[in-house]
N, C-alpha and C positions, 0 to 999 in steps of 0.2 A: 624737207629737212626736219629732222626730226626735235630740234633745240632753235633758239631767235636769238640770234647776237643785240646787246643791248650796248647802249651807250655812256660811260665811254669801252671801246671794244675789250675788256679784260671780265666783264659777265657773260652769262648766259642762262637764261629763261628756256628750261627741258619741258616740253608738253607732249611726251612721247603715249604716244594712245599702244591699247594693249595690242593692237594685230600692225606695228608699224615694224619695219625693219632696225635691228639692232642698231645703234650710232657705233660710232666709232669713240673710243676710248674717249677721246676729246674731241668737241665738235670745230675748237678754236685752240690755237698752240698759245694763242694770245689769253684766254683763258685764267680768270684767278678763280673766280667764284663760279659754281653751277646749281643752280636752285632747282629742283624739279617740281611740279603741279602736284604730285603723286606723293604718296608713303612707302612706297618700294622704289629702291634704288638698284634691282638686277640688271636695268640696264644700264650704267653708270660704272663704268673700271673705278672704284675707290683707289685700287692700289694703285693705278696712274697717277690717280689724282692726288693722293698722298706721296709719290712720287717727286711730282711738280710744283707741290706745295698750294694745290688748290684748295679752295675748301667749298666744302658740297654741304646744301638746304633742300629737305625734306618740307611736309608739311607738319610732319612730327604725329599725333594724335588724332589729328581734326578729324577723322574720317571713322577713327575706334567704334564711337558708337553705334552709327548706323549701321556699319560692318557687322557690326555686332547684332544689331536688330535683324537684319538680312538673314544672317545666319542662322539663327533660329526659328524665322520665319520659312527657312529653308528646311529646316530638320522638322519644322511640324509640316509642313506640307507631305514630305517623304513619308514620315509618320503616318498622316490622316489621311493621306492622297486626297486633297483639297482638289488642286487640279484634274487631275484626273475623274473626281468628282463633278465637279463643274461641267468639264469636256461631257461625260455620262450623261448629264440631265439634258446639256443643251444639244446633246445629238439625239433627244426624244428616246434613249434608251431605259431612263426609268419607267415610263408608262411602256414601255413593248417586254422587258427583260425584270424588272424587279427593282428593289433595293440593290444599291451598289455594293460591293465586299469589303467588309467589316476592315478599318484600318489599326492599327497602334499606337498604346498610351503615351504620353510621353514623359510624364512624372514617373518618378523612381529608377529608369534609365540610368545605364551606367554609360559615360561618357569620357572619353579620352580627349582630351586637347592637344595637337599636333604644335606646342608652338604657344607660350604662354607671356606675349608679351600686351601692347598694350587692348591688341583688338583683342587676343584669346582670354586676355583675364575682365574684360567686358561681353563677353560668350560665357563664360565659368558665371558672373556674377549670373547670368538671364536665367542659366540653366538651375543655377541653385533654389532659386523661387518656384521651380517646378518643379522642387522635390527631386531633382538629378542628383547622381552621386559621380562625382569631377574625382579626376586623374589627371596629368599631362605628364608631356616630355619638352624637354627644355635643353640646352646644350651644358646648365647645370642647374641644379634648386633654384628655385627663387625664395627666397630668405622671408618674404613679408606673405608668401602664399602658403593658405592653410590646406590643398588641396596632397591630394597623397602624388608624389611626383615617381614617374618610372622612365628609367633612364636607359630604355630601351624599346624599341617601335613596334616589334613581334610582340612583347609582352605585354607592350598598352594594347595592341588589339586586340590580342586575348584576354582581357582583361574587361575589355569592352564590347557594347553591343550599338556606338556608334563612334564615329571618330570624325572630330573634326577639323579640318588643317587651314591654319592660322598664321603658319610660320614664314618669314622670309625664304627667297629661293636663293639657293648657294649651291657651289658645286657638292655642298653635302647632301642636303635637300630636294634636289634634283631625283624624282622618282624613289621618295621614300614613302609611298605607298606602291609596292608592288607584288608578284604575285605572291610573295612569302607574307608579303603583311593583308593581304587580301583573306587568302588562305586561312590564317590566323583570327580574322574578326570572323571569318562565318558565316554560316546561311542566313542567320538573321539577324547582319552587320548592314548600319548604313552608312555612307561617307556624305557628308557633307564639307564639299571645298570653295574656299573664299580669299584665298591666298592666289596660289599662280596655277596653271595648267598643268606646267612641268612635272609640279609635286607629284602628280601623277601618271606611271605608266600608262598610257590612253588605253593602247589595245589591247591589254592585258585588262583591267577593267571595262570593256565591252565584253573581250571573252568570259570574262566573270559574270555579268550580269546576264549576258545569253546561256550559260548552262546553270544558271540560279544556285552557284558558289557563293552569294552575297542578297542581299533582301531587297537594297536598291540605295539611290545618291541624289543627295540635290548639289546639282555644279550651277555657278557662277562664273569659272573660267576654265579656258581650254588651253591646248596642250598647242595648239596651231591656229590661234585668232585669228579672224572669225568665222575660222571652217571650222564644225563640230562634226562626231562622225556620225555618217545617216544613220547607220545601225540602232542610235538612242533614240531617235524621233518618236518609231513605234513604240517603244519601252511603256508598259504601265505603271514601272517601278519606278522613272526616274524624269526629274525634277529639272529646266534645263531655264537658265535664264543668261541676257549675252554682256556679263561683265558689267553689271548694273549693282553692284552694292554698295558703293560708294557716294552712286549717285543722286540726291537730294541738295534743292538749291540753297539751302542752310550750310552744308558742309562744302559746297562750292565756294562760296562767300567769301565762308570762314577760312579755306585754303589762299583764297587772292589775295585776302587780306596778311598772313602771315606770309605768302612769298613776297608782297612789298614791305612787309617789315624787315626780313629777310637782306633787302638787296641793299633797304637803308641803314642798313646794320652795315652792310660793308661798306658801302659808301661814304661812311662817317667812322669808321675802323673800328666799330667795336664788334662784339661778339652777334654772333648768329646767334635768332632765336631757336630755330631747330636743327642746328649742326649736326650734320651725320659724321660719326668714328667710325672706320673701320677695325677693325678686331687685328 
């Protein structure tokens, strides 16, 4: 089950792990409140639940940062081929073959943000100290962001020579990276995703990356958890780790601690600390 009925039976405590099967709208008709472990609510019917008068708890931010740090730790890897580096030495290939092949800077990068809310605008701030120059797309401006905003996906990739996606998964969101926006970033595009699988078309980015359409990716999540496709194993371009950027036992903590604040907010009828709205 993918949610814990809690007592008395009108909550529920969501710890839906990423490779679990979708719940069902509501896991309880009895149901007022559902709090989830997570900062994505894709699996979660809001318009149900705004329907029924539930109201739904995120963890809200907690997780921003590190997301954040992951993400960039993602993009210089792909960059620097750190790993693949590593793999190089410790398969005794620099004493038999040489020096490894020379990888890419990462300062002065031009950088698109797929998605500039709290975790993309803590991506925007990492990347700015490395001398990147930020763009995003966003469903509209964001009014407090100094960053040049394009309000269209083809054109931030072209515009870009890495793209990172950030953004919640929605029926809009749902493979807006695919072969047109592929196509668009280029032979020496790299995607770094930390958002959901879905954002991207899977096999359409394997096919990119096996005819070297694209320079290469560091993923965090897939498209069908926790099967990744074999195809990328071999890959020297691409960067593959399993749904691990969230994970630090600080931001764990810090999640438990706001979904019991969370549930004592409603148990005492006032306002939820991280209420989620649906649009």
């Amino acid at each position: 089950m993918p949610g814990r009925r809690l007592s008395p039976p009108n909550s529920l405590l969501s710890n839906l792990r990423p490779h679990s099967p979708p719940p069902l709208a509501l896991c309880s008709s009895q149901a007022l409140c559902v709090v989830t472990t997570g900062a994505g609510v894709n699996h979660i019917d809001l318009e149900e639940c705004r329907r029924r008068g539930v109201l739904v708890a995120n963890v809200g931010g907690t997780f921003s940062k590190d997301v954040a740090d992951y993400a960039v730790g993602l993009l210089i890897d792909a960059l620097r081929r750190i790993t693949m580096s590593d793999r190089y030495l410790r398969n005794g290939l620099w004493v038999t073959r040489g020096a490894y092949p020379l990888g890419s800077k990462v300062g002065g990068k031009r950088v698109g943000i797929v998605g500039l809310g709290s975790i993309g605008s803590a991506i925007a701030k990492r990347l700015e100290a490395f001398g990147c120059k930020i763009s995003y797309l966003s469903r509209k401006p964001k009014p407090t962001a100094h960053y040049r905003y394009i309000s269209n996906i083809i054109d931030l990739a072209t515009e870009s020579e890495i793209l990172v996606v950030s953004c919640s998964l929605t029926k809009e969101t749902h493979h807006i990276i695919n072969k047109q926006v592929l196509q668009a970033l280029g032979k020496e595009g790299i995607i770094v995703n930390i958002g959901r699988g879905a954002h991207i078309d899977e096999p359409e980015l394997v096919r990119s990356l096996v005819q070297g359409e694209i320079k290469g990716v560091g993923l965090d999540v897939y498209e069908n958890e926790p099967n990744v496709p074999k195809a990328m194993f071999e890959m020297e371009n691409v960067v593959l780790t399993p749904h691990h950027a969230v994970l630090t036992p600080e931001a764990l903590s810090d999640a438990l601690q706001i979904c019991i604040t969370n549930f004592e907010a409603f148990f005492a009828g006032k306002p939820l600390l991280t209420q989620v709205v649906s649009d």
